[in-house]
C-alpha positions as CSV (number, residue, x, y, z in Angstrom):
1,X,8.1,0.2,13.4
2,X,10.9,0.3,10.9
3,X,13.1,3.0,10.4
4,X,13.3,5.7,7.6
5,X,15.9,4.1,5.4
6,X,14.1,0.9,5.5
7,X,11.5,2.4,4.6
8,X,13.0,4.6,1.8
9,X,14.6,1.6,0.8
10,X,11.6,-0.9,1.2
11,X,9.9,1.9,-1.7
12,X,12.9,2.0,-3.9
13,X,12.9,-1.7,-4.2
14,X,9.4,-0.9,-5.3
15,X,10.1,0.6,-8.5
16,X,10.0,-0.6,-11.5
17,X,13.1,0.8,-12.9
18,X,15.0,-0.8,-9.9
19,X,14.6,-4.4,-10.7
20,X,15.1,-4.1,-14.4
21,X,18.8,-2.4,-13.3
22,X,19.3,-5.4,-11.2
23,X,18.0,-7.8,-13.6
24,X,20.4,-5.9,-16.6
25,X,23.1,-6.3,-14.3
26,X,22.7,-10.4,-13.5
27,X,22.2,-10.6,-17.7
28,X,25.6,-8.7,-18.5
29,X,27.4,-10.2,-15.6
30,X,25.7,-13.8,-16.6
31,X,27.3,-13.5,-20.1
32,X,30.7,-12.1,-19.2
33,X,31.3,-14.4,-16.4
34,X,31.2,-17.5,-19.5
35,X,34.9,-16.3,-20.0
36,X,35.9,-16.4,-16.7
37,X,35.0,-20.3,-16.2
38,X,35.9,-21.6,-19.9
39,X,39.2,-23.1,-18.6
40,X,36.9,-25.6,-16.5
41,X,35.9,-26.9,-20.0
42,X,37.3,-30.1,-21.1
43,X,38.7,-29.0,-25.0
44,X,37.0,-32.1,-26.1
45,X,33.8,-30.8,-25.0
46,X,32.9,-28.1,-27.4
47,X,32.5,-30.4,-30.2
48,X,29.8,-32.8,-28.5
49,X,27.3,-30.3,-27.4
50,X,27.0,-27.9,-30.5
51,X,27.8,-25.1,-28.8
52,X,28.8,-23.8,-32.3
53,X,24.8,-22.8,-32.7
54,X,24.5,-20.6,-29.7
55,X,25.5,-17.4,-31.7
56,X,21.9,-18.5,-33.5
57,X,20.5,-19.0,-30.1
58,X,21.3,-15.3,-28.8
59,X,20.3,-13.8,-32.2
60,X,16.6,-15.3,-32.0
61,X,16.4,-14.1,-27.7
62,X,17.6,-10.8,-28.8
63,X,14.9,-9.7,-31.3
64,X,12.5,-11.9,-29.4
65,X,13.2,-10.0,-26.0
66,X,12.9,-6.3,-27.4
67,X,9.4,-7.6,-29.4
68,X,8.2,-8.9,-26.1
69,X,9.6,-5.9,-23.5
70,X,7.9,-3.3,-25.9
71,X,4.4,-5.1,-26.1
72,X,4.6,-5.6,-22.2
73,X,5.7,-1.9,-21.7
74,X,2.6,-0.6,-24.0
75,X,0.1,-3.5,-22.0
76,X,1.6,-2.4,-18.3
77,X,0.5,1.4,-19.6
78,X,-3.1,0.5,-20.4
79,X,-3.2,-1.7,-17.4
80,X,-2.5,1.7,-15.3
81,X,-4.5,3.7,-17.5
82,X,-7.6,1.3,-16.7
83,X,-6.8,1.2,-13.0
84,X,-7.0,5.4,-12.7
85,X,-10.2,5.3,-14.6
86,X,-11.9,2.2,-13.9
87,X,-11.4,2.3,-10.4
88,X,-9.8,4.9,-9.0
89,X,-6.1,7.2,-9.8
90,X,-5.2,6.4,-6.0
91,X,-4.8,2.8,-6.6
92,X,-2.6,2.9,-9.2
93,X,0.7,2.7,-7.5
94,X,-0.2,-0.6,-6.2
95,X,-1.0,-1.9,-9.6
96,X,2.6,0.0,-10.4
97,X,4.2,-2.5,-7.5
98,X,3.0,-5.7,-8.8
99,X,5.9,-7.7,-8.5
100,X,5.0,-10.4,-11.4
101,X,4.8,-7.1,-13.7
102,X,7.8,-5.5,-12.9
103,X,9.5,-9.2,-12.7
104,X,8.3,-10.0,-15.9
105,X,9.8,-6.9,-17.5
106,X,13.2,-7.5,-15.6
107,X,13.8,-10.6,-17.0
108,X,12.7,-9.8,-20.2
109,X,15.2,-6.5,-20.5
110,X,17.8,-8.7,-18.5
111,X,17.3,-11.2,-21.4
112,X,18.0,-8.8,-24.2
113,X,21.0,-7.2,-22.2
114,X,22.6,-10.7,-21.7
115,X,22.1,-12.2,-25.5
116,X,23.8,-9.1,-26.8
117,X,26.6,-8.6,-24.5
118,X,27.1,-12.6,-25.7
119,X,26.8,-11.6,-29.2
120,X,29.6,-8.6,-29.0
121,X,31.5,-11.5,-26.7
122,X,31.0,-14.2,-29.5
123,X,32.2,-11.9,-32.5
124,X,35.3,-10.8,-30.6
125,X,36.4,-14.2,-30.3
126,X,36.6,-13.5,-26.2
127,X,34.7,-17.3,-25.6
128,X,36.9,-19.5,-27.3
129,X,35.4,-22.8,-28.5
130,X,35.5,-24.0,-24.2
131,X,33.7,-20.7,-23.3
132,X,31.1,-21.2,-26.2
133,X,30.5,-24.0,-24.1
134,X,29.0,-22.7,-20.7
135,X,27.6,-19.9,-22.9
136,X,25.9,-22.7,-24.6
137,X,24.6,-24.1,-21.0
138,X,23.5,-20.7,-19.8
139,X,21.5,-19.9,-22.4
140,X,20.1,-22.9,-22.1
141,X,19.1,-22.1,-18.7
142,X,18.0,-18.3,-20.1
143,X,15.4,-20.2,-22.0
144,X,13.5,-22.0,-19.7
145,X,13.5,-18.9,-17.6
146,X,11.8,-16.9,-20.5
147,X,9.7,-19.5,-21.1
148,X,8.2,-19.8,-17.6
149,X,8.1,-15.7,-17.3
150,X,6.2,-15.8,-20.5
151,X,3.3,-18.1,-19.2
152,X,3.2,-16.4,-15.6
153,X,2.9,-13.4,-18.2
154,X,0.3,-14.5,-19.8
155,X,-1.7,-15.5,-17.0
156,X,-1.3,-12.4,-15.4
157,X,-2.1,-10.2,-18.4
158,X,-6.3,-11.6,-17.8
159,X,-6.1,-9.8,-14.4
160,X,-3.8,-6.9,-14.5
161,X,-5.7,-3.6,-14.1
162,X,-9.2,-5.4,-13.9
163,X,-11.3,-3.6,-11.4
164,X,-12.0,-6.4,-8.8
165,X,-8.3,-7.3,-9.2
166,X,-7.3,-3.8,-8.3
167,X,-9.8,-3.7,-5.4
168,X,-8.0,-7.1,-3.8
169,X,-4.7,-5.1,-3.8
170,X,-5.8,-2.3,-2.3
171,X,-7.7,-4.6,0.4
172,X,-4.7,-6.1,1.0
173,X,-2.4,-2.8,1.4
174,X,-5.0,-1.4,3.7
175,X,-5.4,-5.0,6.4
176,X,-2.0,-5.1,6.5
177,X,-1.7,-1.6,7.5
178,X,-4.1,-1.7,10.1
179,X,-2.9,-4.9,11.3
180,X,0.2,-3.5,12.0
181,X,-1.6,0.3,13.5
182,X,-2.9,-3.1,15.6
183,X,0.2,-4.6,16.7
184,X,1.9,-0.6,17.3
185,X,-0.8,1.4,18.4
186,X,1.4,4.3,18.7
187,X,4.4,3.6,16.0
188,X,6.3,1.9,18.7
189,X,5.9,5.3,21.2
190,X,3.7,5.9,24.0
191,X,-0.1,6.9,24.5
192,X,-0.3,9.9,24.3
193,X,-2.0,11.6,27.2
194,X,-5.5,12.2,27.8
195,X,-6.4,15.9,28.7
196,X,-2.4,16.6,28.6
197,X,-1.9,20.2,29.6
198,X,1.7,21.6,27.5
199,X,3.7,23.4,30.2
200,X,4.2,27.3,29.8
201,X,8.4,26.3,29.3
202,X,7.5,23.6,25.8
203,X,9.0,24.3,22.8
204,X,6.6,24.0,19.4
205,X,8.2,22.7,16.4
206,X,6.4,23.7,13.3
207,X,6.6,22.6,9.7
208,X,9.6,23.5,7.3
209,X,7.5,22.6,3.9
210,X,4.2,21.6,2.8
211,X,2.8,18.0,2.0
212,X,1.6,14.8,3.4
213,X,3.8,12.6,6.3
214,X,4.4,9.5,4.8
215,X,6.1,8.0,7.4
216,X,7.4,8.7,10.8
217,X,10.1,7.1,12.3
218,X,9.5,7.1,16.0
219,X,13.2,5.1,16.4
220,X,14.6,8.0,15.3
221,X,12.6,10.9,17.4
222,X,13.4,8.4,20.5
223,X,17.1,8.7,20.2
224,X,17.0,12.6,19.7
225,X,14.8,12.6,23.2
226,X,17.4,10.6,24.9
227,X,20.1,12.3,23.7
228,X,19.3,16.1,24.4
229,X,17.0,14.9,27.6
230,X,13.6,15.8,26.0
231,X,10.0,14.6,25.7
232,X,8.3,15.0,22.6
233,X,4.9,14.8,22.0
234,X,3.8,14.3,18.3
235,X,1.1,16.5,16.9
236,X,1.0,14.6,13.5
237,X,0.4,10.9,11.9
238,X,1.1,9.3,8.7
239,X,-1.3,10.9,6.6
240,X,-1.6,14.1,8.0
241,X,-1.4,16.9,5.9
242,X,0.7,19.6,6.8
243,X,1.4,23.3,5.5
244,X,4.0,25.4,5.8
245,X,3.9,26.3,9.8
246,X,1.7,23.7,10.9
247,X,2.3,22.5,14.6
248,X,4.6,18.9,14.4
249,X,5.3,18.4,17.8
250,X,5.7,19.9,21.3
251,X,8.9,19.4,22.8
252,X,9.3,19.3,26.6
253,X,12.5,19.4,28.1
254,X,14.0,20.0,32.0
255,X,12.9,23.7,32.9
256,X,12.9,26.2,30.6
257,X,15.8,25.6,28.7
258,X,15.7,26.5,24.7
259,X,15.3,23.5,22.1
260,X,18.5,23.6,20.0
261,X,18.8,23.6,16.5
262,X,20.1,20.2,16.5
263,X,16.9,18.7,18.0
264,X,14.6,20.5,15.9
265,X,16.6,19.2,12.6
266,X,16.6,15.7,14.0
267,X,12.9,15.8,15.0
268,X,12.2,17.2,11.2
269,X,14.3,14.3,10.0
270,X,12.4,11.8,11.4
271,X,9.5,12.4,8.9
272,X,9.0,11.8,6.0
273,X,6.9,14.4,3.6
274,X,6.0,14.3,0.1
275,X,3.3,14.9,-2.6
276,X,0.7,12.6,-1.8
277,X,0.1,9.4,1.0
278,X,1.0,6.2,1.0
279,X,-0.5,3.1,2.2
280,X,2.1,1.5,4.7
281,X,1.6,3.5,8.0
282,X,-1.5,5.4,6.7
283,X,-4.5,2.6,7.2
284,X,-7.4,5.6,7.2
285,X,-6.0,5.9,3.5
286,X,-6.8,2.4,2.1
287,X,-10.4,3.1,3.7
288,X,-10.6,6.1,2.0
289,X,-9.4,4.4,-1.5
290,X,-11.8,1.8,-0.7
291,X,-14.0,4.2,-0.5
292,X,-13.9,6.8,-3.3
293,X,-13.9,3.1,-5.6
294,X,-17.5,2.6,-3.9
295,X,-18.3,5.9,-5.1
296,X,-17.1,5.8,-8.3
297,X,-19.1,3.0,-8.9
298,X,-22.1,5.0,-7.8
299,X,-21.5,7.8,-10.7
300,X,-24.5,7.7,-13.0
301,X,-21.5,6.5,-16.1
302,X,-20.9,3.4,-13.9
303,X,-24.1,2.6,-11.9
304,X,-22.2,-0.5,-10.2
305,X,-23.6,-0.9,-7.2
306,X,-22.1,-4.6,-7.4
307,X,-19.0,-3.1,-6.7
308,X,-20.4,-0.7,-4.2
309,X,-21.4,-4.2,-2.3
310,X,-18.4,-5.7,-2.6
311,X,-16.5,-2.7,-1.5
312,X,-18.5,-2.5,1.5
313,X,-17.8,-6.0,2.2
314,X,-14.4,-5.4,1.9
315,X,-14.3,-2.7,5.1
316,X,-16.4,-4.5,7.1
317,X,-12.9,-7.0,6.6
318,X,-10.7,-4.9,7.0
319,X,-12.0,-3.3,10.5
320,X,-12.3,-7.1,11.6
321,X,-8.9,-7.4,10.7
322,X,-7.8,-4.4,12.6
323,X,-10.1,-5.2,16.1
324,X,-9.0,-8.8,16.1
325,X,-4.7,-8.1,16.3
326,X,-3.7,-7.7,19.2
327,X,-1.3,-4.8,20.4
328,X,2.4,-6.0,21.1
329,X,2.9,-5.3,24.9
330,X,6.8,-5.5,25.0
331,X,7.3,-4.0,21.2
332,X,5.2,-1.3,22.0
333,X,6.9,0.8,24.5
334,X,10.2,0.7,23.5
335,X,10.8,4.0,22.6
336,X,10.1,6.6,25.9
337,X,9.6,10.1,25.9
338,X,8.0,10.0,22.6
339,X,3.7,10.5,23.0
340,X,1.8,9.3,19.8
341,X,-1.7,9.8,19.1
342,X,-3.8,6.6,18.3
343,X,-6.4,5.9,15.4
344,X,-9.8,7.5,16.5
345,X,-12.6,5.2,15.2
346,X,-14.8,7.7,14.3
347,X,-12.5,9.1,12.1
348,X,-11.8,5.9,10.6
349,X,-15.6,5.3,10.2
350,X,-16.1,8.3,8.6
351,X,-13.1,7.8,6.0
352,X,-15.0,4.6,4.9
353,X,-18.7,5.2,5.6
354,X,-19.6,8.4,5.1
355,X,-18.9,8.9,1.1
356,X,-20.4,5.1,0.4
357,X,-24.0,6.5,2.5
358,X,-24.0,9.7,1.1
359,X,-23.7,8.9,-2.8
360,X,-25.8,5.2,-2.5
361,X,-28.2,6.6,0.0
362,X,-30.9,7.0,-3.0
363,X,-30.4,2.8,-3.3
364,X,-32.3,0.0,-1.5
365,X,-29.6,-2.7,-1.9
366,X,-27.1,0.0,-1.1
367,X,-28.5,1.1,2.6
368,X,-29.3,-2.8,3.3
369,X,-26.1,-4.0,2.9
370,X,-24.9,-0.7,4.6
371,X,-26.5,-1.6,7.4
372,X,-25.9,-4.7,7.9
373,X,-22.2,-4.2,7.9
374,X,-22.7,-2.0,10.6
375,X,-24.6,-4.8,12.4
376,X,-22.3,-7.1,11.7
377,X,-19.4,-4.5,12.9
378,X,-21.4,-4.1,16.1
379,X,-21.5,-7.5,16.9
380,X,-18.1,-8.1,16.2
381,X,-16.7,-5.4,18.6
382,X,-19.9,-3.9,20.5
383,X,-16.8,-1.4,22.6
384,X,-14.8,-1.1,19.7
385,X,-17.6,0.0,17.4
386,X,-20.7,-0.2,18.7
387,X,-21.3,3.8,19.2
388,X,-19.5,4.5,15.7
389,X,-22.1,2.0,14.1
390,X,-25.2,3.6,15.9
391,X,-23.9,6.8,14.4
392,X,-23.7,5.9,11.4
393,X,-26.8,4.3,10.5
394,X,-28.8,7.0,12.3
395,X,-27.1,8.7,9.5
396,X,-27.9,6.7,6.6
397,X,-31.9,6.7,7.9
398,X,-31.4,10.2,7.5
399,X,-30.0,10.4,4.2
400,X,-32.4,8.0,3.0
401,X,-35.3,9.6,4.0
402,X,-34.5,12.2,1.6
403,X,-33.2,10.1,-1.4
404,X,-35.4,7.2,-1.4
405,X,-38.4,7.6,-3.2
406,X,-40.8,4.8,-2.2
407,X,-42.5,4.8,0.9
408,X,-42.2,1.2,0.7
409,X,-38.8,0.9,0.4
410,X,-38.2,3.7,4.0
411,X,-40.7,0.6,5.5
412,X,-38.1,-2.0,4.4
413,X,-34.9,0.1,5.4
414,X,-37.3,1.1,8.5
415,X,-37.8,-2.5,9.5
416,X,-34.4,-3.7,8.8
417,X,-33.0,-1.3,11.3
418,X,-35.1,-2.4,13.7
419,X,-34.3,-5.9,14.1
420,X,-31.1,-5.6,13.8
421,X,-31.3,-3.6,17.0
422,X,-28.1,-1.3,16.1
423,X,-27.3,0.8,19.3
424,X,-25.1,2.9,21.6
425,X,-22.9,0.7,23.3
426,X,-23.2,3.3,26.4
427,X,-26.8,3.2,27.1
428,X,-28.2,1.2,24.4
429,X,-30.5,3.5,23.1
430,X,-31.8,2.0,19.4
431,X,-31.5,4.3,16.6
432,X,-34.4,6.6,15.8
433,X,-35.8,5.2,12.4
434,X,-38.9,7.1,12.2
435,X,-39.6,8.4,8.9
436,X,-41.5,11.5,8.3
């Protein structure tokens, strides 16, 4: 797994305000460096190309470019305004990482910056006819670059924010994820161990603030175990949510020696907390986004269960996604003396499942295409998830025993159930679908 500052970096690189400083940066450098290369001009050149006009050239791109950034800025606000109440406030830092939005607005601010640090160039007489001249070309070059940004713009303005646009990016964030959960079970650590008893001499490390771990970097905690001779088993995940005093880790070391203040700091290091999750090392939170979409959709001021469909759809993908990558063997165990704690299934299955049956139970088309994901899930991965999907549609039979309110549509569900033949992977018993 990657380590903290490329991961602190990866989310920097994320933000808007970052590209539009790089892309300010390339537009002033861009204009100044015109004066550097103007002795590379033939002097007969100037009069040839009409450079002369490019003072016109960077007057038009100027007011053009601060027109343009300040409709974009008002349409990227109502584009995140849509996403929070459309589909769901969770999702809207992926629509805040679109990379043809924040591109877009880059080039257009880097546009601006470079015509006008031209302009003050052009009326100080720094250029010289010969500079005028590769100001001329670059501009020209600034142009095409606008123009193509403008109709990649354009094109993206009919999809930005749109609820089944927002719902592909959070898919996406949430495979890729548990793809790599997949590859690293354990972040690059070890398993840790079933029905481990902590030795009377372990040290507990507990939490210094209170938040969510966005990120753990297990490269980190496997140095600080090698260096001060130590085993450290991890209490927490990306995800967790931890108060202040909440058990982090157990630390094992040779005897009963004390943990040092050193360790502890460099084992607190190694996580990351803040104010709310995020989707790279936390997969159970894209199924939970996926999720509270579903049930927004459900809300009697929506009543989409289209989208409720889809959604459903879209984590019976994503779990393929995450059963069908296989671990890493020789990236996985890298890092000794550091115990992780895999993904539990269940738990998974109940980020995703349980919200969608409990708020669409009182719907037909909802608990048939609910359980039919689980039959397809079971077939995909009887080991995997054949027990989980049992579960869960002995569940939904519940819950729609007391919602729906046709006896004909219980027989339908009833029936459904049973010939899909959903059961426990460990003595394939069928699930009870008797209605009372």
């Amino acid at each position: 797994m990657i380590a903290r500052w490329r991961w602190a970096l990866a989310q920097t690189t994320k933000r808007l305000w970052f590209r539009a400083t790089l892309f300010s940066f390339i537009g002033v450098l861009t204009a100044l460096l015109a004066i550097a290369f103007r002795d590379f001009v033939p002097p007969s050149l100037p009069a040839k190309v009409g450079a002369d006009s490019v003072d016109k050239i960077l007057g038009i791109i100027a007011s053009s470019m601060l027109a343009v950034t300040t409709f974009s800025l008002s349409t990227m606000v109502s584009a995140y305004g849509a996403a929070s109440s459309g589909v769901t406030p969770r999702a809207t830092s992926l629509v805040m990482e679109d990379s043809t939005t924040q591109n877009a607005l880059a080039t257009f601010i880097g546009s601006f910056l470079f015509s006008l640090v031209g302009i003050i160039a052009l009326s100080t007489g720094a250029y010289g006819a010969q500079g005028r001249v590769v100001l001329f070309a670059v501009t020209i070059v600034m142009v095409i670059l606008i123009v193509y940004t403008l109709l990649r713009w354009i094109d993206h303005l009919s999809k930005l924010g749109r609820v089944g646009e927002t719902i592909d990016r959070v898919e996406v964030a949430t495979i890729t994820a548990l793809e790599n959960r997949a590859r690293w079970p354990f972040l690059g650590g070890e398993a840790y161990p079933r029905d481990f008893a902590l030795p009377a001499h372990a040290s507990t490390l507990v939490s210094a603030g209170t938040g969510y771990v966005q990120h753990v970097d297990v490269n980190a905690l496997a140095l600080a175990a090698k260096q001060h001779g130590v085993a450290i088993y991890l209490e927490v995940l990306p995800g967790s949510f931890l108060h202040l005093g909440a058990v982090v880790a157990h630390i094992v070391g040779k005897g009963s020696q004390q943990v040092s203040a050193e360790l502890q700091t460099a084992v607190l290091a190694a996580l990351t907390i803040g104010l709310r999750r995020t989707y790279e090392q936390d997969p159970r939170f894209g199924l939970s986004v996926l999720a509270e979409i579903a049930s927004r959709a459900l809300s009697p001021a929506t009543n989409d269960s289209g989208t409720v469909i889809d959604v459903i759809g879209r984590g019976v993908r994503c779990f393929t996604q995450w059963a069908q990558q296989a671990p890493e063997q020789e990236a996985e165990h890298h890092c000794r003396d550091v115990y992780v704690r895999a993904l539990v299934v269940d738990d998974m299955f109940d980020d995703f499942f349980t919200l969608i049956a409990r708020d669409g139970a009182g719907l037909l088309e909802i608990d048939i295409r609910f359980i039919k994901a689980l039959a397809s899930l079971a077939a995909i991965d009887a080991d995997k998830f054949g027990q989980a999907c049992a579960m869960h549609a002995a569940l939904l039979v519940k819950r729609a025993e007391r919602a729906l309110p046709l006896e004909e549509d219980k027989a339908r569900l009833q029936a459904l159930v049973l010939s899909l033949q959903l059961s426990h992977t460990a003595n394939k018993q069928t699930v009870d679908v008797h209605f009372t």
